[in-house]
C-alpha positions in Angstrom: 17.7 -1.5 26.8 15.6 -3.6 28.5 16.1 -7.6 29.2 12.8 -8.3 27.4 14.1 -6.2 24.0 17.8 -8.3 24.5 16.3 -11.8 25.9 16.0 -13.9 22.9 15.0 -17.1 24.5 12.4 -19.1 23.2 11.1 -16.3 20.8 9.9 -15.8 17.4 11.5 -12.7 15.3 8.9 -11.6 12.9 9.5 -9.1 10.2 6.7 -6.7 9.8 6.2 -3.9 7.4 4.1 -1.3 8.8 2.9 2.5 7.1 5.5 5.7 8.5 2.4 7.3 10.3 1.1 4.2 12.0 5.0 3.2 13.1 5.6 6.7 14.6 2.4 5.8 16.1 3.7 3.2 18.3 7.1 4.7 19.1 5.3 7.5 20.3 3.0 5.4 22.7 -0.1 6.9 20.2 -0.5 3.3 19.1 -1.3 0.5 21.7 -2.1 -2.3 18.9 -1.3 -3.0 15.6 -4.0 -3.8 13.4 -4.4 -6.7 10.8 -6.9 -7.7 8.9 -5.8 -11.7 8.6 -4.3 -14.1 11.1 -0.9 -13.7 11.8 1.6 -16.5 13.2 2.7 -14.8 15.9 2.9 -14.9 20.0 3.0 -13.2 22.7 6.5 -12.5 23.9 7.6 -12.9 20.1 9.9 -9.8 18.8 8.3 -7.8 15.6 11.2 -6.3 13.8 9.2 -3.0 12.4 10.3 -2.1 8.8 8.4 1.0 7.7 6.9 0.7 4.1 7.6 3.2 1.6 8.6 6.2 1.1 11.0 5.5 3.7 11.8 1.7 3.2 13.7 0.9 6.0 14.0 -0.8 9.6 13.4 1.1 11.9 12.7 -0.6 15.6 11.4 -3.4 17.4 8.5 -4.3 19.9 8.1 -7.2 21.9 4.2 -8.8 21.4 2.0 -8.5 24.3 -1.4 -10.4 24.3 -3.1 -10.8 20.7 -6.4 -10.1 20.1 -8.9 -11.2 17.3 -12.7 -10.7 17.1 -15.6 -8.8 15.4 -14.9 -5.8 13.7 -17.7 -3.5 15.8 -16.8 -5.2 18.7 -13.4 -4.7 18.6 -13.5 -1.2 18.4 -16.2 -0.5 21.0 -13.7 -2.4 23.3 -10.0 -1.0 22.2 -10.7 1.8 20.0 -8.9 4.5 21.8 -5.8 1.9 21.7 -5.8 1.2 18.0 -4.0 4.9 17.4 -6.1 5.1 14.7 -9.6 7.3 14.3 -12.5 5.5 13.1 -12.8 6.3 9.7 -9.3 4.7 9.2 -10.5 1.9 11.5 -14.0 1.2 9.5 -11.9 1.9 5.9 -8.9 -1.0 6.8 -11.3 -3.4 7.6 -13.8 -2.8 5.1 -14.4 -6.5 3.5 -12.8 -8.1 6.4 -14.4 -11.2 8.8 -12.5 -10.1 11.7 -10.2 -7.8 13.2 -7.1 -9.1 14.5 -5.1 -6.6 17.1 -1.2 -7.3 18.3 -0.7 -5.5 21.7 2.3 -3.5 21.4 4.6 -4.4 24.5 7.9 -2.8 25.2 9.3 -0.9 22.5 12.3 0.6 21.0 13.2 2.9 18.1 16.6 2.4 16.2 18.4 4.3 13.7 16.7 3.7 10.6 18.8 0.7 8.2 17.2 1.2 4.4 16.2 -2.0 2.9 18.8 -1.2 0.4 21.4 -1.5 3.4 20.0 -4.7 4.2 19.4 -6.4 1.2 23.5 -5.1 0.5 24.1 -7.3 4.3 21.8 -10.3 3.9 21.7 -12.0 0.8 18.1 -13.0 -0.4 16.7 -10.0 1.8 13.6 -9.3 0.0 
């Protein structure tokens, strides 16, 4: 493991629950940004803790935040599309309604065995 997974100075962890396909996605290296369609409070060199939404409901790695990106929709896809690990139906469909696109660059990554949230919520009172 890496000294940027491990080095916890002066960093933000942020929880973020992300769809199975699109978190395979970036453990494969398919998915160079995640996508969001508001503001998030986060930086770069923060580490997002990745729980995967359901069916599988459970935490299952971590990536440390590269640069983050936020812009028009169109623009953002001309630009970064092949990155997003998405095609551009999902793209157009996501941010549908949306002002802007907001894109966090996936830096180093590792996967972990997954921990259900029933497992964590049993570890950490108030988990929600």
């Amino acid at each position: 493991m890496s000294d940027k997974l491990t080095d916890p100075s002066a960093r933000r962890v942020v929880l973020m629950s992300i769809r199975p396909k699109y978190s395979r996605r970036i453990f494969r290296n398919e998915k160079r940004f995640e996508l969001r369609r508001t503001p998030v409070r986060i930086e770069p060199s923060d580490l997002v803790l990745v729980y995967e939404s359901s069916p599988v409901k459970a935490l299952v790695g971590a990536f440390v935040v590269g640069s983050i990106r936020r812009g028009d929709k169109a623009t953002m896809w001309e630009e970064l599309g092949d990155e997003f690990g998405v095609s551009g139906e999902e793209y157009r469909a996501y941010f549908a309604g949306a002002c802007e696109a907001h894109a966090i660059e996936v830096g180093e990554a590792i996967e972990i065995e997954p921990i259900s949230l029933d497992s964590l919520r049993g570890r950490h009172c108030g988990f929600p």
